[in-house]
C-alpha positions in Angstrom: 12.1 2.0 -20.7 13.4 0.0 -23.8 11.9 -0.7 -27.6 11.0 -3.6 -26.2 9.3 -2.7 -23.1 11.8 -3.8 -20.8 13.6 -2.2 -18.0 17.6 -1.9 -18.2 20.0 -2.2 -15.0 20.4 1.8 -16.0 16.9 2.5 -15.8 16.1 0.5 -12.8 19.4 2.7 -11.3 17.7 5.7 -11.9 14.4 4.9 -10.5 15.9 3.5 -7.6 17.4 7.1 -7.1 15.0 8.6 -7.6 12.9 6.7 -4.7 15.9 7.5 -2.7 17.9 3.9 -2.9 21.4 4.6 -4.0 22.5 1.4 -4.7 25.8 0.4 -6.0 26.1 -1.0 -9.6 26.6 -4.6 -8.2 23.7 -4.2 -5.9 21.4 -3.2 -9.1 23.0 -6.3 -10.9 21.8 -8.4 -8.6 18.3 -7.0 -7.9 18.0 -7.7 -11.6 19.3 -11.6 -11.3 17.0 -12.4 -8.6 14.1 -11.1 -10.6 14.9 -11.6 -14.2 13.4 -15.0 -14.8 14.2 -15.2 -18.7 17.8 -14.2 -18.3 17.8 -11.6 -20.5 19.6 -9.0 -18.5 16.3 -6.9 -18.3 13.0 -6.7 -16.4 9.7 -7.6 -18.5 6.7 -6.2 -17.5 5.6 -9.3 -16.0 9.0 -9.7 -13.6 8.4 -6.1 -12.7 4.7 -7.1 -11.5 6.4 -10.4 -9.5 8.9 -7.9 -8.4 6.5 -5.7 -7.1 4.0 -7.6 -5.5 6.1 -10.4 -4.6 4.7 -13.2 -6.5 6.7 -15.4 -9.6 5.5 -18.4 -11.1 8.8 -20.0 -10.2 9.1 -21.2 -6.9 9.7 -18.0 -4.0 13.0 -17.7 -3.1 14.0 -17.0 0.9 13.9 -13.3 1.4 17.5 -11.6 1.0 18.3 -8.4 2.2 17.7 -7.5 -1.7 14.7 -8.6 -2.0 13.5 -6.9 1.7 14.7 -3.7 0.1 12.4 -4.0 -3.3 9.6 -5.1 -1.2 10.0 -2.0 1.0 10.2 0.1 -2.5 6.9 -1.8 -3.2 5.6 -0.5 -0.1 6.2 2.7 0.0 5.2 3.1 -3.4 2.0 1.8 -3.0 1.4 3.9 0.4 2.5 7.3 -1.1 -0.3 6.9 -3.0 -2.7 7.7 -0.4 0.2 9.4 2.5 3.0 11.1 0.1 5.1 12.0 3.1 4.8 8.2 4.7 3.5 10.6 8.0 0.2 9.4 9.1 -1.9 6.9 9.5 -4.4 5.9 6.8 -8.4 4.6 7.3 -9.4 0.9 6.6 -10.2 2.0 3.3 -6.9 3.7 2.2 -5.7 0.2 3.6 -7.7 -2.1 1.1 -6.6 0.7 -1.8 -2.6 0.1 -0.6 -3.0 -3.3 -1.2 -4.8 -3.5 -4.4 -1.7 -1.1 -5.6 0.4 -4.1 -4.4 -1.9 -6.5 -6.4 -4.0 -8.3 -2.9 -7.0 -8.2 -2.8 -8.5 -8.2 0.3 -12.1 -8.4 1.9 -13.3 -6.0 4.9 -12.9 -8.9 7.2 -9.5 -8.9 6.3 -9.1 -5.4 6.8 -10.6 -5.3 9.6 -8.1 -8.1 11.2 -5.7 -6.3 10.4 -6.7 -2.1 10.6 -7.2 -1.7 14.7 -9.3 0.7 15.7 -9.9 3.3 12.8 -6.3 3.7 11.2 -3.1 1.8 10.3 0.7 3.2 10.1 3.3 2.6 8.0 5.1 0.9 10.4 2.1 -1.5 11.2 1.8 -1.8 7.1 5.0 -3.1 6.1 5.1 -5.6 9.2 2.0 -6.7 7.7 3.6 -7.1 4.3 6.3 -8.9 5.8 4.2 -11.2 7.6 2.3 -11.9 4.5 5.5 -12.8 2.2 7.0 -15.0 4.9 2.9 -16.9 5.0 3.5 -16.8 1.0 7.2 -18.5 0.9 6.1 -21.2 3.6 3.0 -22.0 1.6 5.2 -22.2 -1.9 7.0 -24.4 -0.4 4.3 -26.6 0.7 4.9 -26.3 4.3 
């Protein structure tokens, strides 16, 4: 990280890497343009927060394959948390913790819509999270 707090293109390469993303230089440049809302070249802390739980205060864009790939990095961030090797499923209240990583809060009734039965996958989380974005983008945009 920078003097200043802030998150280079080079530093956000490496991460990615290390997450195993190998994106190209161009692809990095323009995960950083979508979410550096100051222009500065850099992600602040909070465009790294909008960038990982999918909220800005600017208007939400329409997802791009870019943005589909930082949200999954969101996601399995979050979820190795709790399942390191993405391999099983996780209880209601591994669920509500996953989220709260991702900054939602949600109550038991939520959880409960959406955990069925005892335990949720990965697979069944990050349709979720999809769902949820698309729900988000529709409402920013005051459909």
């Amino acid at each position: 990280m920078s003097v200043l707090g802030n998150i280079t293109v080079e530093e956000f390469g490496r991460v990615m890497k290390k997450s195993g993303q190998n994106p190209t230089e161009a692809e990095l440049a323009q995960i950083i343009k979508e979410v550096d809302l100051d222009g500065d070249g850099t992600i602040n802390f909070d465009e790294f927060i909008a960038m990982m739980t999918g909220r800005s205060r600017a208007p939400p864009p329409e997802p791009t394959e870019k943005s589909d790939a930082i949200m999954e990095l969101a996601c399995k961030s979050a979820w190795k948390e709790v399942d390191p090797g993405l391999e099983r499923k996780i209880s209601a209240g591994e669920f509500q913790k996953v989220m709260g990583t991702l900054g939602e809060s949600l109550s038991e009734a939520e959880v409960g819509d959406v955990v069925k039965g005892d335990a949720i996958s990965y697979k069944e989380f990050v349709s979720f999270v999809k769902r949820r974005q698309v729900d988000e983008i529709v409402q920013g945009y005051g459909a």
